[in-house]
Backbone and ligand atoms as CSV (ligand in chain L), in Angstrom:
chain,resi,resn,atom,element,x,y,z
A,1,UNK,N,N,223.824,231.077,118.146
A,1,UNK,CA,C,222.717,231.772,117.481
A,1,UNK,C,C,221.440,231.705,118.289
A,2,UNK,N,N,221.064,230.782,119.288
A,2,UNK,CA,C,220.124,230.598,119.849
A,2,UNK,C,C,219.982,231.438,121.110
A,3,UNK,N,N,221.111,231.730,121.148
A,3,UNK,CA,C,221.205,233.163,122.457
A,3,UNK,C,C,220.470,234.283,121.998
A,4,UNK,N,N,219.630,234.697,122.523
A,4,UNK,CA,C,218.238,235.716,122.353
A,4,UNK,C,C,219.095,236.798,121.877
A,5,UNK,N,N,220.081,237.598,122.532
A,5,UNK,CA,C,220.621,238.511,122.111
A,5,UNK,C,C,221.055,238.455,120.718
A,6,UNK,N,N,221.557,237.542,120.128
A,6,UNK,CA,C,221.915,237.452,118.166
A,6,UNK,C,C,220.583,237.841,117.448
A,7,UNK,N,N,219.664,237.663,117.887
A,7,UNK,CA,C,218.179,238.093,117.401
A,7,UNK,C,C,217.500,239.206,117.784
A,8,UNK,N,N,218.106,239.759,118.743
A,8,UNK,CA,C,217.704,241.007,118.733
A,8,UNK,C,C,217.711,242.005,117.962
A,9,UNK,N,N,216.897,242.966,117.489
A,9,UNK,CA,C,216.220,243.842,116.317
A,9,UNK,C,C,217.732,244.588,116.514
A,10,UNK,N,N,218.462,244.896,114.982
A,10,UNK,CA,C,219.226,246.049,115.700
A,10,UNK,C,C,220.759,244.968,115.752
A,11,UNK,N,N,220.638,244.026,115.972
A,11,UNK,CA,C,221.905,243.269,115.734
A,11,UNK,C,C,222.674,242.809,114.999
A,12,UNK,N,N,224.299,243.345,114.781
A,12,UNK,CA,C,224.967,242.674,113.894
A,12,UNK,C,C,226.054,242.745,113.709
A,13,UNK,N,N,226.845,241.504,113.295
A,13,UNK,CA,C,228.209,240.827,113.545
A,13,UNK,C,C,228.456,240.579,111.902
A,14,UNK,N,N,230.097,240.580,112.288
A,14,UNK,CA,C,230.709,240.169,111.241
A,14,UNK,C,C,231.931,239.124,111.172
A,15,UNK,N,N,231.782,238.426,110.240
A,15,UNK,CA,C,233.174,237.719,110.294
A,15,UNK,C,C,233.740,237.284,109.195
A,16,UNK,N,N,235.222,237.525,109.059
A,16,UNK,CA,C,235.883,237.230,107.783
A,16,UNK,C,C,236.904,236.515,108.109
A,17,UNK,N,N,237.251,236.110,106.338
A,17,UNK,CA,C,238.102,234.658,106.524
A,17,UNK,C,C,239.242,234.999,105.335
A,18,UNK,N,N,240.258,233.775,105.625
A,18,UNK,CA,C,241.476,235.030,104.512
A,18,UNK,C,C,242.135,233.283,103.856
A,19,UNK,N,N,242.831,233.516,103.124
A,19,UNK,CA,C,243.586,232.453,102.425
A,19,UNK,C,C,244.907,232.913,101.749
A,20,UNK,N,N,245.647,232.012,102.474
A,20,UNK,CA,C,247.539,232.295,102.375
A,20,UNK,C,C,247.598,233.308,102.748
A,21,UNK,N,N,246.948,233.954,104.039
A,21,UNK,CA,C,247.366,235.292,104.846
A,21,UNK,C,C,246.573,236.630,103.686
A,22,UNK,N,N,245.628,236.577,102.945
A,22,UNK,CA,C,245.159,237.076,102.528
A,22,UNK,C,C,243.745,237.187,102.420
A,23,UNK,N,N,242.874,238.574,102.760
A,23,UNK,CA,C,241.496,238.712,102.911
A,23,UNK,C,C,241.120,237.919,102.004
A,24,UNK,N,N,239.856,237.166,102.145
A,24,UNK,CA,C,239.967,236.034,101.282
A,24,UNK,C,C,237.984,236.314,101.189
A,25,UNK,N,N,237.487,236.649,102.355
A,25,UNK,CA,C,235.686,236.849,102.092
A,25,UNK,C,C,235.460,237.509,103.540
A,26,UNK,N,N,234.005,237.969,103.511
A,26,UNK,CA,C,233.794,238.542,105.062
A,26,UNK,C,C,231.815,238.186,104.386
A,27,UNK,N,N,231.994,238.034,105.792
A,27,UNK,CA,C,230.013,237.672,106.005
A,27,UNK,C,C,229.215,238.785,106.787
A,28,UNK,N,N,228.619,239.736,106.881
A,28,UNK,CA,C,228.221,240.388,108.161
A,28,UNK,C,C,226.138,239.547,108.008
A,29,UNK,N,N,226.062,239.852,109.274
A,29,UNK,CA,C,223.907,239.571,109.297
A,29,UNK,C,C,223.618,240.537,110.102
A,30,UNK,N,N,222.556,241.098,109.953
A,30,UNK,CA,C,221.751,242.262,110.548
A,30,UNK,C,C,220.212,241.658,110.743
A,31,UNK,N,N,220.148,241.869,111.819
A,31,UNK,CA,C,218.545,241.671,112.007
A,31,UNK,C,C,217.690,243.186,112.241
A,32,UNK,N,N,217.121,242.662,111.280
A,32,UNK,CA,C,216.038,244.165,110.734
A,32,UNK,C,C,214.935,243.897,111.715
A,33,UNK,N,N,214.281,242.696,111.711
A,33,UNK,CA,C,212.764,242.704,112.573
A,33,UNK,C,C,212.910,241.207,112.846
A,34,UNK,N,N,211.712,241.289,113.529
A,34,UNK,CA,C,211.441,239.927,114.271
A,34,UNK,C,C,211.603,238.754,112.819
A,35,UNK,N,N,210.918,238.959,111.851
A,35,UNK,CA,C,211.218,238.340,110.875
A,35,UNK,C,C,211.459,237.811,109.771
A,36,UNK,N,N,213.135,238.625,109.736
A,36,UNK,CA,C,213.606,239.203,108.640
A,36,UNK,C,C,215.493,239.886,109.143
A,37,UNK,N,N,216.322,238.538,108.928
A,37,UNK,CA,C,217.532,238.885,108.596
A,37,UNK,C,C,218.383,239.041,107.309
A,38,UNK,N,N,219.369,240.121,107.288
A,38,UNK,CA,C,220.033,240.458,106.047
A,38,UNK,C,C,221.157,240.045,106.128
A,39,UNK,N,N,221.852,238.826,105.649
A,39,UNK,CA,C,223.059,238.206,105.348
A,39,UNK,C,C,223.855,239.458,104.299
A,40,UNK,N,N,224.889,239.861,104.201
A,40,UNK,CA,C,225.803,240.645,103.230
A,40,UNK,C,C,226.703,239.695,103.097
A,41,UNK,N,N,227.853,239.381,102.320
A,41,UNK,CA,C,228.822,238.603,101.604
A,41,UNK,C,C,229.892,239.161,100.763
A,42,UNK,N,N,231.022,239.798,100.596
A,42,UNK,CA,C,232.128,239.624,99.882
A,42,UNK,C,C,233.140,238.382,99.742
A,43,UNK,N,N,233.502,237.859,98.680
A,43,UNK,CA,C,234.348,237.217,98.341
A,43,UNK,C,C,235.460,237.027,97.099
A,44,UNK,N,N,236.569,236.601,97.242
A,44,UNK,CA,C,237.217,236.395,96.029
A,44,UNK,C,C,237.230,235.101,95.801
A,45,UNK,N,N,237.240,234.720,94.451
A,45,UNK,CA,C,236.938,233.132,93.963
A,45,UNK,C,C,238.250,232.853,93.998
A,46,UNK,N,N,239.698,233.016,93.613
A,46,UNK,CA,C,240.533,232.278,94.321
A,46,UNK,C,C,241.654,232.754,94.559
A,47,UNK,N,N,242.115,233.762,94.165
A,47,UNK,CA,C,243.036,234.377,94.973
A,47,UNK,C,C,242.666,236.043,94.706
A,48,UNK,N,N,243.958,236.639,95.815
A,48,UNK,CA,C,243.619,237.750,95.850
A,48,UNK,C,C,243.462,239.096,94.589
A,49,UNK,N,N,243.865,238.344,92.937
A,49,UNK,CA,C,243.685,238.976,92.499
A,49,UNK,C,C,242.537,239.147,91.552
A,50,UNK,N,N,241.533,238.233,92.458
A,50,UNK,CA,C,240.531,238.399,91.854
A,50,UNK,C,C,239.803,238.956,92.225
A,51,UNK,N,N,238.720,240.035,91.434
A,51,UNK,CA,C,237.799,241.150,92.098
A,51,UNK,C,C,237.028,240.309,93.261
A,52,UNK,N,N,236.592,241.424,93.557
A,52,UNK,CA,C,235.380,241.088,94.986
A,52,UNK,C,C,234.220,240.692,94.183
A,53,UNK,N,N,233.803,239.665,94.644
A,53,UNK,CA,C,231.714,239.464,94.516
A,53,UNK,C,C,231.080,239.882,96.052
A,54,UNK,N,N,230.015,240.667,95.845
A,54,UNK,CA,C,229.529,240.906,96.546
A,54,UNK,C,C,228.094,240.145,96.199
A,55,UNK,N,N,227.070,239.875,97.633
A,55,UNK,CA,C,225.866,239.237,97.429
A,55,UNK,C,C,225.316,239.721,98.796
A,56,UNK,N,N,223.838,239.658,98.532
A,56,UNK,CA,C,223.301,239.890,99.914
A,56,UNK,C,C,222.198,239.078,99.587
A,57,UNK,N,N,221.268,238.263,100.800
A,57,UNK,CA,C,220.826,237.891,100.896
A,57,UNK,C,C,219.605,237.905,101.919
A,58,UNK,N,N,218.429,238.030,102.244
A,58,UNK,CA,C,217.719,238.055,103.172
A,58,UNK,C,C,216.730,236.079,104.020
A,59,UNK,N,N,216.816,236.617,104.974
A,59,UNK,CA,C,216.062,235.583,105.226
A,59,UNK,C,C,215.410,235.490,105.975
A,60,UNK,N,N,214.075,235.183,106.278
A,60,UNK,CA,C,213.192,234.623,106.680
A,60,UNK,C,C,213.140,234.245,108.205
A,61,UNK,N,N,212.699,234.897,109.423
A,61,UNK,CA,C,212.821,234.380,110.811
A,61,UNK,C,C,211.499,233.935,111.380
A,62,UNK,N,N,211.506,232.597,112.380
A,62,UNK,CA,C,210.304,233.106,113.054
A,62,UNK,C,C,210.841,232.279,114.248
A,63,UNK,N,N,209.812,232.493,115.168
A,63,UNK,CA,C,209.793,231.873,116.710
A,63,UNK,C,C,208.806,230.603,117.221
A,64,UNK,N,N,209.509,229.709,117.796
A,64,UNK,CA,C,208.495,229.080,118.419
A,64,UNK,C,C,208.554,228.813,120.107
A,65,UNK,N,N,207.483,228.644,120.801
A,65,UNK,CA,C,207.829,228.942,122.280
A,65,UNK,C,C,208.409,227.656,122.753
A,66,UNK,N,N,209.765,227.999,123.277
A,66,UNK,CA,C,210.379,226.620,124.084
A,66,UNK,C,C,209.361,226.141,125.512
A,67,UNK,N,N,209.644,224.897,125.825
A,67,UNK,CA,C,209.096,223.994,126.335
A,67,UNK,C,C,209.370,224.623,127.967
A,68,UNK,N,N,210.588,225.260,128.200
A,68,UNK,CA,C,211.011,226.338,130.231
A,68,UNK,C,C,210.772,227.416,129.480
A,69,UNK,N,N,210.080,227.977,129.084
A,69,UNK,CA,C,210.339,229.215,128.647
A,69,UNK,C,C,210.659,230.059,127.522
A,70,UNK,N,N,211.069,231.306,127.231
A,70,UNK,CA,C,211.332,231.560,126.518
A,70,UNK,C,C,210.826,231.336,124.698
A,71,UNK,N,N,211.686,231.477,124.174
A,71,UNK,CA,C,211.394,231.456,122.531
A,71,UNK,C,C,212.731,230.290,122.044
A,72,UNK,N,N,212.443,229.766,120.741
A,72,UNK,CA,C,213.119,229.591,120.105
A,72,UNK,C,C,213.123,230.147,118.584
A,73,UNK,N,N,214.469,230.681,117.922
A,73,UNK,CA,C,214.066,230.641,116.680
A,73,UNK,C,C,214.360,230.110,115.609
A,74,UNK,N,N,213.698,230.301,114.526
A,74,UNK,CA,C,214.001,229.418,113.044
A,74,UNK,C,C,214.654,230.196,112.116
A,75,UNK,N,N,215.561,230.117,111.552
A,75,UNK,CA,C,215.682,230.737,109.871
A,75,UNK,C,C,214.843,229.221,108.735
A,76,UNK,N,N,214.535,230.624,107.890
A,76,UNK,CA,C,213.719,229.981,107.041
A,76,UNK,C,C,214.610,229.794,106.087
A,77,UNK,N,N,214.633,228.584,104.852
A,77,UNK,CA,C,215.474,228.229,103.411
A,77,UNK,C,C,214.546,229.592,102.521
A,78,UNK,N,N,215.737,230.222,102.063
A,78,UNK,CA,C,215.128,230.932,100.635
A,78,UNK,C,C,214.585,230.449,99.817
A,79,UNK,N,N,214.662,229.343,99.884
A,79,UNK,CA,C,213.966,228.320,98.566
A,79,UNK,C,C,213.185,227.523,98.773
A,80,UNK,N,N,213.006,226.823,99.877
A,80,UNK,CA,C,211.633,226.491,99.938
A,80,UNK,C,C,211.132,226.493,101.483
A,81,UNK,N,N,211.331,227.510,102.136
A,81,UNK,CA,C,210.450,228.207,103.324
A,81,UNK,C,C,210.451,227.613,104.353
A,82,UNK,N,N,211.078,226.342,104.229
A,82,UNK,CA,C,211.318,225.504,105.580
A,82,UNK,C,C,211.778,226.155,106.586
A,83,UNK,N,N,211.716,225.506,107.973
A,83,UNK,CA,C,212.451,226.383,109.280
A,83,UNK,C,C,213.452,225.301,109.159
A,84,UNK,N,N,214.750,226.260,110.124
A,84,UNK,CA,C,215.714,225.356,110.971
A,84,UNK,C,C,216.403,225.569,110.878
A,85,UNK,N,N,217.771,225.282,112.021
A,85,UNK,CA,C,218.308,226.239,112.651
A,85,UNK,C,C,219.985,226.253,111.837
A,86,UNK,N,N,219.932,225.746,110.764
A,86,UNK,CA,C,221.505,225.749,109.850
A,86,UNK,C,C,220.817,226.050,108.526
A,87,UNK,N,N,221.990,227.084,108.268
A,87,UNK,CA,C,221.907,227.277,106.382
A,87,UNK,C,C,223.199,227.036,106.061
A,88,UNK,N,N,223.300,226.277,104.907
A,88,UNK,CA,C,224.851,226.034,104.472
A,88,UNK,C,C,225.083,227.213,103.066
A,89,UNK,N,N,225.752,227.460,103.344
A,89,UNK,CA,C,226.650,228.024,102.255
A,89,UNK,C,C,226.557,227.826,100.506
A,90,UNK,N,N,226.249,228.333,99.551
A,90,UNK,CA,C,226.548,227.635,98.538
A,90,UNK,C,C,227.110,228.483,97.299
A,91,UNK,N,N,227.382,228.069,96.396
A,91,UNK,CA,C,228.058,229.168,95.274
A,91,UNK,C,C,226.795,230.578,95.226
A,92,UNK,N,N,225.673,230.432,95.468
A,92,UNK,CA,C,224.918,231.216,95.256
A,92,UNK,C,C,223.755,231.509,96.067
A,93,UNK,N,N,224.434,231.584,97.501
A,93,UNK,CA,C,223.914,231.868,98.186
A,93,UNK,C,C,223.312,230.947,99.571
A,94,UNK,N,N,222.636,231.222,100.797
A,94,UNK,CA,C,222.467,230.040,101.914
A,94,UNK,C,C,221.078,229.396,101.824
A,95,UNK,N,N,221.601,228.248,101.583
A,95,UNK,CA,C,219.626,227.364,101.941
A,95,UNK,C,C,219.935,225.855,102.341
A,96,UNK,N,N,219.103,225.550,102.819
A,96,UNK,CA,C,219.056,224.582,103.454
A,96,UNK,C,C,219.627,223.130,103.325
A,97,UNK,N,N,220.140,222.519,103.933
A,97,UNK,CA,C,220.396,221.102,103.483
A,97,UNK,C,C,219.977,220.423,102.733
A,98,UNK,N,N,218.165,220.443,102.072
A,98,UNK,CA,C,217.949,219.762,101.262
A,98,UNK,C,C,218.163,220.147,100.024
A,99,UNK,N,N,217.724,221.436,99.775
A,99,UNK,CA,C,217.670,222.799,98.672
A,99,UNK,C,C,219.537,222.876,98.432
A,100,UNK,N,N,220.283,222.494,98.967
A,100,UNK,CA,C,221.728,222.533,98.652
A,100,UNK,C,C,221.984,221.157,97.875
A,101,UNK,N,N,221.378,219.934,98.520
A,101,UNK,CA,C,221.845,218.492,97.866
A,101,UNK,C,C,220.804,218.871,96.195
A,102,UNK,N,N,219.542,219.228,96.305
A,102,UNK,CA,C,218.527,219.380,95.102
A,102,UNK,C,C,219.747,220.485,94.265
A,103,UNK,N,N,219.853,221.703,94.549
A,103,UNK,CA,C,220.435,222.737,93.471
A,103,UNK,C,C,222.034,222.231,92.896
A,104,UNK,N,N,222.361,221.696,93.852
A,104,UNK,CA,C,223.557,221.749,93.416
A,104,UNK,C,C,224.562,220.346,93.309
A,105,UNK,N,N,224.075,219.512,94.101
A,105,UNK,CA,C,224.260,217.947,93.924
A,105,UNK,C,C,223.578,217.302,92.625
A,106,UNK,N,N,222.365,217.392,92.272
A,106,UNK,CA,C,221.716,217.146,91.191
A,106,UNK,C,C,222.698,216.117,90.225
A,107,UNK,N,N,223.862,216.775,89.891
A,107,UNK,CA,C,223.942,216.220,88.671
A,107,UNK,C,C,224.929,215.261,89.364
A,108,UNK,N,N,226.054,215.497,90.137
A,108,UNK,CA,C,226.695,214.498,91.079
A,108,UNK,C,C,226.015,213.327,91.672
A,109,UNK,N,N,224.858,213.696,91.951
A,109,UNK,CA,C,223.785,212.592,92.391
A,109,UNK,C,C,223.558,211.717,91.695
A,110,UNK,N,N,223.105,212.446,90.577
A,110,UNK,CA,C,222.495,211.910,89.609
A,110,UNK,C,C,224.015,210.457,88.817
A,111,UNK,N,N,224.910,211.088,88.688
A,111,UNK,CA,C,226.157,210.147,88.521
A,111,UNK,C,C,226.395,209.547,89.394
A,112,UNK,N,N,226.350,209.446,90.687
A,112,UNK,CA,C,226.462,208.590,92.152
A,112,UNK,C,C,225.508,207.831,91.632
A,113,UNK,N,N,223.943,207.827,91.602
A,113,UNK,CA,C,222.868,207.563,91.655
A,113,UNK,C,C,222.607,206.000,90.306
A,114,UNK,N,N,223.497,206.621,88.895
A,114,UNK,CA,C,223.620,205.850,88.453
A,114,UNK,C,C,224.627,204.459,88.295
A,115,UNK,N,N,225.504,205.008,88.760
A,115,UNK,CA,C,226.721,203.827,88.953
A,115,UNK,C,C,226.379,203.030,90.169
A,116,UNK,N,N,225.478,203.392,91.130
A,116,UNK,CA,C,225.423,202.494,92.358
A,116,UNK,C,C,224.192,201.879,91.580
A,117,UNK,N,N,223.555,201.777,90.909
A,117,UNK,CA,C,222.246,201.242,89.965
A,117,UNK,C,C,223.143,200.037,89.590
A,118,UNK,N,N,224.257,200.479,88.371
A,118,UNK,CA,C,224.672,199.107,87.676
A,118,UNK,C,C,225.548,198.389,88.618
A,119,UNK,N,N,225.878,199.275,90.132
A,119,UNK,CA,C,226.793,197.952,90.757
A,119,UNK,C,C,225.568,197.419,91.134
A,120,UNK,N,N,224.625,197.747,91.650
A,120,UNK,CA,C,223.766,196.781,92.471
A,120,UNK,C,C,223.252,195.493,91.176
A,121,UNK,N,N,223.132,195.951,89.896
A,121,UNK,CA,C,222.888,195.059,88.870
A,121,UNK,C,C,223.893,194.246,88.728
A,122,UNK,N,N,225.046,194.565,88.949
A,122,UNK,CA,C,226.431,193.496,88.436
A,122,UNK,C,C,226.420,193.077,90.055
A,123,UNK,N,N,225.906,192.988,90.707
A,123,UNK,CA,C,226.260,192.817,91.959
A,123,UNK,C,C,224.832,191.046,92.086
A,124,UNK,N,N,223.893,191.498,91.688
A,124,UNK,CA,C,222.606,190.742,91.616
A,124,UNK,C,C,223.323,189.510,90.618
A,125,UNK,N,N,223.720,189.906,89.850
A,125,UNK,CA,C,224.147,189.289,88.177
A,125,UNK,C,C,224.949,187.841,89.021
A,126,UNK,N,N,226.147,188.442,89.812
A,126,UNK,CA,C,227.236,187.788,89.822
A,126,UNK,C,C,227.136,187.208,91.531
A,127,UNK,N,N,226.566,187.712,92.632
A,127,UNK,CA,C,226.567,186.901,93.362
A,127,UNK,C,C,225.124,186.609,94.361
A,128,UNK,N,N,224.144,187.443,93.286
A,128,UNK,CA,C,222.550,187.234,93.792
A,128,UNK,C,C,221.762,185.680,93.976
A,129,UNK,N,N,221.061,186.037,94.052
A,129,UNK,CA,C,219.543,184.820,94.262
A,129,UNK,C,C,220.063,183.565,93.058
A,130,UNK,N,N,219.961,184.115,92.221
A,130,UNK,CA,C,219.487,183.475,90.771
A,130,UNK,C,C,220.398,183.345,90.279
A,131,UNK,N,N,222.006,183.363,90.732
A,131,UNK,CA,C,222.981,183.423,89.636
A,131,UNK,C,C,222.835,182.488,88.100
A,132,UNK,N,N,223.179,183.191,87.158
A,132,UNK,CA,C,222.830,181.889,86.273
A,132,UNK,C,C,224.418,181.504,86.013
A,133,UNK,N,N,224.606,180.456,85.337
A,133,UNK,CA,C,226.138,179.528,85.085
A,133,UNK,C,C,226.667,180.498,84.130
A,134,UNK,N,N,227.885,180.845,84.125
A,134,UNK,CA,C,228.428,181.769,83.317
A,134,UNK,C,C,229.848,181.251,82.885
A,135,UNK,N,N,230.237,181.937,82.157
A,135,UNK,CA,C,232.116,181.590,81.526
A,135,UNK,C,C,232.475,181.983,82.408
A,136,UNK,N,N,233.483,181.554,82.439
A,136,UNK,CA,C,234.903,182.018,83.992
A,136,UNK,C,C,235.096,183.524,82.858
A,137,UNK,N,N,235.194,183.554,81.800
A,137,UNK,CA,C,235.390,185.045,81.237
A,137,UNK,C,C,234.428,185.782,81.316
A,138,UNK,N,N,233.465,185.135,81.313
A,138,UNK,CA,C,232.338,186.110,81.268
A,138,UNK,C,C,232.317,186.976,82.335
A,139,UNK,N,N,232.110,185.864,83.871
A,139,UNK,CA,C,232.542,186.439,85.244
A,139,UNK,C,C,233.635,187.048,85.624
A,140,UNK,N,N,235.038,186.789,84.674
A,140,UNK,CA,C,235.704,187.901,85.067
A,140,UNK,C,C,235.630,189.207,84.650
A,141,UNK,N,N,234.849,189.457,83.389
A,141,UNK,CA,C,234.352,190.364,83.022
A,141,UNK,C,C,233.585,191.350,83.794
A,142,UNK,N,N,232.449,190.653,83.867
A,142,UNK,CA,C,231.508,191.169,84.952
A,142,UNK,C,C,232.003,191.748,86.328
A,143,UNK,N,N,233.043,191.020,86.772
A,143,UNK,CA,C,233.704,191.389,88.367
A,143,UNK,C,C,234.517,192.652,88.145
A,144,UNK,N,N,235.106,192.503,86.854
A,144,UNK,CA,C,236.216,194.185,86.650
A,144,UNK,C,C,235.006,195.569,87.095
A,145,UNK,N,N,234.111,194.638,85.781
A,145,UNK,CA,C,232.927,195.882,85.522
A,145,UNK,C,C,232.395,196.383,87.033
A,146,UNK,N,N,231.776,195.141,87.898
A,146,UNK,CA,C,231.462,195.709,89.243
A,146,UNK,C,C,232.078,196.213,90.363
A,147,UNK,N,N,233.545,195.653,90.126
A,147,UNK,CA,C,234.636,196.858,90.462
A,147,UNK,C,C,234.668,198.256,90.433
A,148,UNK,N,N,234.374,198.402,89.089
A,148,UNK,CA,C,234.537,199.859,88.544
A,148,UNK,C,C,233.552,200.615,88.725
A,149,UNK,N,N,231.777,200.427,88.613
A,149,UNK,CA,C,230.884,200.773,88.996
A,149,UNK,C,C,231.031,201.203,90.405
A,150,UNK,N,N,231.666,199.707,91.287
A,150,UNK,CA,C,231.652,200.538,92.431
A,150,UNK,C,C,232.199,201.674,92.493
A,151,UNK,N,N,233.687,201.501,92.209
A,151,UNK,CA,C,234.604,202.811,92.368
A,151,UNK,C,C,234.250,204.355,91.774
A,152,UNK,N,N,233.190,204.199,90.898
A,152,UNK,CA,C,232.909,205.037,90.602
A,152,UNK,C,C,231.988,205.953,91.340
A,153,UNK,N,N,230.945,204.615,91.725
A,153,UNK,CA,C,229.847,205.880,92.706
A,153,UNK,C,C,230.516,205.907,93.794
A,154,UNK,N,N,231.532,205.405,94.497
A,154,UNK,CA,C,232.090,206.074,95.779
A,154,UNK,C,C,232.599,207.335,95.684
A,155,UNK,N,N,233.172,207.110,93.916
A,155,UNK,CA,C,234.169,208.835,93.858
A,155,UNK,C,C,232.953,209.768,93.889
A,156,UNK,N,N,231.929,210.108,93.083
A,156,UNK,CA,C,230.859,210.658,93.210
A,156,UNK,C,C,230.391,211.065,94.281
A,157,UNK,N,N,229.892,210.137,94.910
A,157,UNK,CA,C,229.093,210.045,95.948
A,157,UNK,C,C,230.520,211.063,97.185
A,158,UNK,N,N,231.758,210.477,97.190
A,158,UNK,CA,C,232.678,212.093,98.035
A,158,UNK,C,C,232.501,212.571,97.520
A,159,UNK,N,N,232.273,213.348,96.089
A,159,UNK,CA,C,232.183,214.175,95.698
A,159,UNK,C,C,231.038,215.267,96.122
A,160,UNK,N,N,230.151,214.511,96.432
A,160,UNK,CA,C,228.832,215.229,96.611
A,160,UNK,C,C,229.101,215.643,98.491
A,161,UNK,N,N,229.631,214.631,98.817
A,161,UNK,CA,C,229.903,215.031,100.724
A,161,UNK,C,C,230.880,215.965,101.045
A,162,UNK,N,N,231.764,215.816,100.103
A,162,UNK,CA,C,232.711,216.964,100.170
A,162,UNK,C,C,232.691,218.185,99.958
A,163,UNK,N,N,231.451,218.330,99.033
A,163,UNK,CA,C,231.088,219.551,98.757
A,163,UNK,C,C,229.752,220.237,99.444
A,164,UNK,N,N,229.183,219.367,100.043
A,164,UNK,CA,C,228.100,218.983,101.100
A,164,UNK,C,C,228.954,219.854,102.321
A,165,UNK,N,N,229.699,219.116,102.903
A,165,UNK,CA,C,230.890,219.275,104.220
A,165,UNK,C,C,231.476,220.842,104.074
A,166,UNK,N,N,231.969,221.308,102.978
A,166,UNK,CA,C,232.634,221.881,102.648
A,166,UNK,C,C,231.725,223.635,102.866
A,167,UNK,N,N,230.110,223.537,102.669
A,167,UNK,CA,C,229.513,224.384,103.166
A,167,UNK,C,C,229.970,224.885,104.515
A,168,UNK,N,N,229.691,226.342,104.312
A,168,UNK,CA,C,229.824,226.926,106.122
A,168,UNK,C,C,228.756,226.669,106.775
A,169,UNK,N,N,228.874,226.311,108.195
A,169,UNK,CA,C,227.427,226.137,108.770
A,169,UNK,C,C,227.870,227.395,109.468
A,170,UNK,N,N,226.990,228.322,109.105
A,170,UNK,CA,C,227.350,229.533,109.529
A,170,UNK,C,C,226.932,229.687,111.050
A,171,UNK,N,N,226.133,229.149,111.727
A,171,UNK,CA,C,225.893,228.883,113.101
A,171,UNK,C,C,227.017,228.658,113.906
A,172,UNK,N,N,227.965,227.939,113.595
A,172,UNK,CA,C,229.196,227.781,114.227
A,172,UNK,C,C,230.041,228.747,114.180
A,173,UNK,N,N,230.086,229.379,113.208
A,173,UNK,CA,C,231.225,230.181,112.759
A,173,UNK,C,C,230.839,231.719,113.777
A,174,UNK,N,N,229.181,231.889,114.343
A,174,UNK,CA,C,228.825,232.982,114.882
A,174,UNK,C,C,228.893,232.840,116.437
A,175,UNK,N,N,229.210,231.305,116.696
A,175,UNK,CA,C,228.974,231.107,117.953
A,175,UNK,C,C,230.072,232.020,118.814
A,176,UNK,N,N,229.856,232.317,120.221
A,176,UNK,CA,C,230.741,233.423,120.651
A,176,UNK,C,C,231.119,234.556,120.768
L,1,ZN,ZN,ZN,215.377,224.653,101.421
């Protein structure tokens, strides 16, 4: 993408992707002006007999002058105007790494966020600073529980990377 020619006014590529040998989505981008590209999108949600969604999207370009020369450029997040040079993918459209973990991690987070809370509490409880003297039941209690806390925000927490990961970095996919 950083090859001057992908940014040239007037430019545009396409690429599609298929599942079990079947058209499965296609992406095309057009660059209208210095700054201002038009992402287009078809897809089927999971197999082929499901209608097409179509989406289009615009975004935001600008330049800054490299250090030998030349230009570099930015795409901007639809959502909050940042530069830089990856947009990921998301059910509803491309924005940025942070604007993807905020819209759509949120509530995964938010469940990661809390179970790593009570392990770090059953964690303080049972082998912190201050332990206080406890029942051998009590502590085995407590150890299942911080077991499970853990296991829980790890599942979460893939949950959120996997779906993190699982974005297109569409930069790669144009390279070539
Ligand atoms: Zn953003």
């Amino acid at each position: 993408m950083r090859k001057a020619g992908l940014f040239k006014v007037g430019y545009s590529s396409t690429l599609s992707w298929s599942r079990n040998g079947q058209p499965a989505g296609s992406i095309s981008y057009r660059i209208e002006s210095d700054e201002r590209m038009v992402l287009a999108w078809r897809y089927r949600e999971h197999d082929s007999n499901d209608d097409w969604q179509d989406a289009e999207q615009v975004i935001s370009l600008s330049t800054s002058p490299c250090n030998y020369g030349g230009v570099r450029h930015w795409l901007h997040c639809p959502s909050c105007t940042r530069r830089g040079d990856v947009l990921y993918m998301t059910d509803s459209g491309f924005y940025c790494r942070k604007c993807c973990r905020l819209n759509y991690q949120s509530q995964r987070e938010g469940k990661a966020d809390r179970a790593y809370t009570r392990r770090n509490k059953l964690h303080d409880k049972l082998y912190g600073e201050d332990q206080r003297r406890m029942w051998n039941s009590t502590r085995q209690r407590l150890e299942w529980e911080y077991l499970n806390a853990e296991e829980e925000a790890i599942l979460a927490m893939s949950n959120v990377l996997d779906k993190l990961s699982g974005g297109t970095q569409w930069r790669d996919k144009y390279r070539g």
